[in-house]
N, C-alpha and C positions, 0 to 999 in steps of 0.2 A: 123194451126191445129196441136196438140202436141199429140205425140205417147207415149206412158209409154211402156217402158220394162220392162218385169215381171222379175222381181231376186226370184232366182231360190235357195234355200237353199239345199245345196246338204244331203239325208239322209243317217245318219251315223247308222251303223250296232251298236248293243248294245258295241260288243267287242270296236269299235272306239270309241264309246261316253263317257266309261269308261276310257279309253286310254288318250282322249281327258282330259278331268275331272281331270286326277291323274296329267296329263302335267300342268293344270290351277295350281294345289294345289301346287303342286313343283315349281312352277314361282312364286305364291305368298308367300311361305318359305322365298326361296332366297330371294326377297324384304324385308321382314320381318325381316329377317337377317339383310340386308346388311344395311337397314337405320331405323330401332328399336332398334334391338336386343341387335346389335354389339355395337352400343354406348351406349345404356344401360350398358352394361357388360363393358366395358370400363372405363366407370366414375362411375359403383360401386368398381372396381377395384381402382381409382383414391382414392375413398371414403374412401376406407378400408384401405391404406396405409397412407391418412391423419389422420386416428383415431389411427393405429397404432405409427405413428408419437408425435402425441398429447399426448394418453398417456405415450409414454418414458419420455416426455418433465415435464409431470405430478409426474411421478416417480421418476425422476431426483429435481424435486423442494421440493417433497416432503420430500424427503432424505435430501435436504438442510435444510428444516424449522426446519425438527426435530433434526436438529446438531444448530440448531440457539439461542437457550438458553446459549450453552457451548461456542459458538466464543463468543457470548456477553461477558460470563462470563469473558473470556480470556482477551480481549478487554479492560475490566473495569479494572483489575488486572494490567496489564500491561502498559496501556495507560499514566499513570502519568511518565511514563521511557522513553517514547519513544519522543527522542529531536531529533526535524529536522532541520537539515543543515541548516542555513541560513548566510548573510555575515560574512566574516570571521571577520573583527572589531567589529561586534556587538554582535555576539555570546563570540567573546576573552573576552570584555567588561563583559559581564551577568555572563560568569566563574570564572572571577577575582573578579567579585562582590559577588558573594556566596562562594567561597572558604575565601573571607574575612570574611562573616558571619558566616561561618561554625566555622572560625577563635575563634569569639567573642564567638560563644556559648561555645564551647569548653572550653574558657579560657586560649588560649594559647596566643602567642604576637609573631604575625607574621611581618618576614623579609622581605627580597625581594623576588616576588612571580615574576616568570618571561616565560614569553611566548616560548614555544619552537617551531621547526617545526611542520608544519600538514602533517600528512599522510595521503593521499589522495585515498582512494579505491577503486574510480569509484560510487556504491553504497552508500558508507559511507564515514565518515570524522572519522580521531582521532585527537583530540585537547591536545596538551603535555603542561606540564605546570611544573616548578621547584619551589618549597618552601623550601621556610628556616624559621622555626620557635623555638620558647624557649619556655618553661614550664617543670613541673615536669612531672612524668613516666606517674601518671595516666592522667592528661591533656594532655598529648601526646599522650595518647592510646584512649581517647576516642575522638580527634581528626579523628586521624584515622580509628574509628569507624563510626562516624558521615558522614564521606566524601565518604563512601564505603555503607551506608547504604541510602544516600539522593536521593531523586529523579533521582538522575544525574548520578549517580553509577558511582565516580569516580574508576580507578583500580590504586594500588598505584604497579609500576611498578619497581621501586627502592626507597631504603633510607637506612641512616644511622643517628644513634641516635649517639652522643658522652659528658661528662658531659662538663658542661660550664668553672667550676673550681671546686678543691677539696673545697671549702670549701661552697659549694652552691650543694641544692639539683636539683636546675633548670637544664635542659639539651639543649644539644640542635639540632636541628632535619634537614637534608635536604631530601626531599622525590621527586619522581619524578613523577606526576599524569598523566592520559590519563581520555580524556571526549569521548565517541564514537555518534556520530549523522548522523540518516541516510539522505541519498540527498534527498533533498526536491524538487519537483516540481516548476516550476516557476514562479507557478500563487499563492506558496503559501510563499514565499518569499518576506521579506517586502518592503515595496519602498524605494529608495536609498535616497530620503529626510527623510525618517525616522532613516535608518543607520546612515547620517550624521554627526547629531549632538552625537550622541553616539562613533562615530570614534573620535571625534572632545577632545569628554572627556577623551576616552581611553588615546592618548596621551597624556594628563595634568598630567594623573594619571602616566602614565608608565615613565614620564621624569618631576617628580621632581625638581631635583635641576637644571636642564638645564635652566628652567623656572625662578627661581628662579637667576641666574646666571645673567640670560641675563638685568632683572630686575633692578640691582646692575650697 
């Protein structure tokens, strides 16, 4: 046989029930707060500092695109000067060969062209080179026009001109040139089978009668 106990709701006076009431409303604030609100406001705060972020990032590129017509420009103008480091035989090789061409156009008749120390920059290379060539004043001058004006931008660093003989209008020249090339990267750097045979040449070219001697 089962008894029920009667529960008894105890009655609350209006002033308690109000009391009661504003206690429930203020317990579920704080919950509201603490697991709503607060991350609400949290990760709009999160929100607000990734858009502000984003647009500096915006502003920042935007600035660049609109400077991007003028690098280009720069870029295009300068590009054909700008010689990267690479071995030192192959690059002496490609100097020697154009200063001989610059030679021919010119019209002068060049001597012994001869490789001098590099100066080494860290950054950069200077490639030194000594010429000795013959022709008249103006084939001398636009010489040294030509080698100052070419891609390569030699700087003619010293020379002296002196006449060959009085009875000849020919003169005759020794100058002393500088190539400047910045350090190239190493991935952009040829392979050393390709240097090779270009070192291989340099030599033949730079020693002549050795060759020639040994042949005898």
């Amino acid at each position: 046989m089962k008894f029920a106990i009667p529960l008894k709701i105890p009655e609350f006076s209006p002033r308690e029930r109000l009391f009661a009431m504003g206690s429930g409303m203020a317990i579920c604030l704080v919950c509201l707060d603490l697991f709503v609100l607060g991350p609400w406001w949290r990760h709009m705060r999160h929100v607000e500092q990734e858009i502000g972020r984003l647009e500096r990032a915006i502003s920042t590129e935007q600035q660049l695109l609109s400077r991007k017509e003028s690098v280009l420009a720069d870029i295009v103008a300068y590009q054909d000067h700008l010689r990267l480091a690479g071995p030192k035989e192959t690059e002496i090789a490609n100097l020697l060969r154009e200063i001989e061409s610059l030679g021919d156009e010119s019209g002068v008749t060049l001597g012994e062209v001869k490789p001098l120390a590099t100066e080494d920059g860290g950054a950069y290379q200077v490639r030194s080179f000594e010429v000795q060539c013959e022709g008249t004043l103006p084939e001398l001058v636009r010489f040294l026009y030509i080698l100052q004006t070419s891609t390569t931008l030699y700087q003619i660093d010293q020379g002296g001109i002196e006449a060959k003989d009085q009875s000849s209008a020919r003169l005759k020249g020794t100058f002393r040139l500088t190539s400047l090339a910045v350090q190239a990267p190493e991935s952009l750097l040829p392979e050393a089978e390709t240097a090779q045979p270009q070192a291989q040449a340099l030599e033949q070219e730079l020693s002549p009668e050795e060759s020639g001697g040994s042949n005898e």
